[in-house]
N, C-alpha and C positions, 0 to 999 in steps of 0.2 A: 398673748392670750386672745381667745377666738371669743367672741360675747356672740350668742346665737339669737336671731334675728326671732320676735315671737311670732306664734299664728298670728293669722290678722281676725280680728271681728269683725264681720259683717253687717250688714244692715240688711233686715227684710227685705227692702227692693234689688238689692244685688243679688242675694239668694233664688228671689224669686225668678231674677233675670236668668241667673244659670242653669235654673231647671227647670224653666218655660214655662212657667204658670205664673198667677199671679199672686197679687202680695197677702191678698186674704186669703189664701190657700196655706199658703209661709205661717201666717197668723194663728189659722187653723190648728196646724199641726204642733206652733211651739206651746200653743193653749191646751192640748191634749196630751201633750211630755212625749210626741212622738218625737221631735227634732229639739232639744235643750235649748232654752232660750235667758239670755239677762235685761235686767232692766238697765239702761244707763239714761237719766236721766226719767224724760218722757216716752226715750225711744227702746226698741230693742235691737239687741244685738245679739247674734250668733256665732260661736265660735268656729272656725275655719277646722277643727280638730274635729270638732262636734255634728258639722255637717257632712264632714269623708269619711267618718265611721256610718254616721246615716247613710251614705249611699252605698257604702260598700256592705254593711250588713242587712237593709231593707230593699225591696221589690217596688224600686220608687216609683216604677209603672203602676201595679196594683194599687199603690196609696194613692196616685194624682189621678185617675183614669175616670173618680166622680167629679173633676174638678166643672163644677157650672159657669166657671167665666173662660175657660179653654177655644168656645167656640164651635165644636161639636155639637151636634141635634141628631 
């Protein structure tokens, strides 16, 4: 019997790691219900399912391109 390994949930800072902005940007987004977010604890967590349909069906450029800690002027 093959037991299948689950998504992982993430943390806001990994997320934000992986798609170069930062963590109130992540924050942003899962407070607007553009990226699904849970509460565990005091923290959030993101599911790994939740953020590759995010990428693959949203224009992650157009959403982060206001980002004001990016570094950009």
């Amino acid at each position: 019997m093959t037991v299948k390994k689950p998504d992982p949930m993430l943390s806001v800072a990994d997320v934000a790691k992986m798609l170069g902005v930062s963590n109130m940007t992540i924050y942003r987004l899962v407070h607007t219900d553009v990226i699904p977010g849970y509460r565990v604890g005091r923290s959030i967590r993101i599911d790994g399912r939740d953020l590759t349909r995010f990428m693959r069906n949203a224009n992650v450029s157009a959403l982060l391109d206001d980002d004001p800690d990016d570094g950009a002027a």
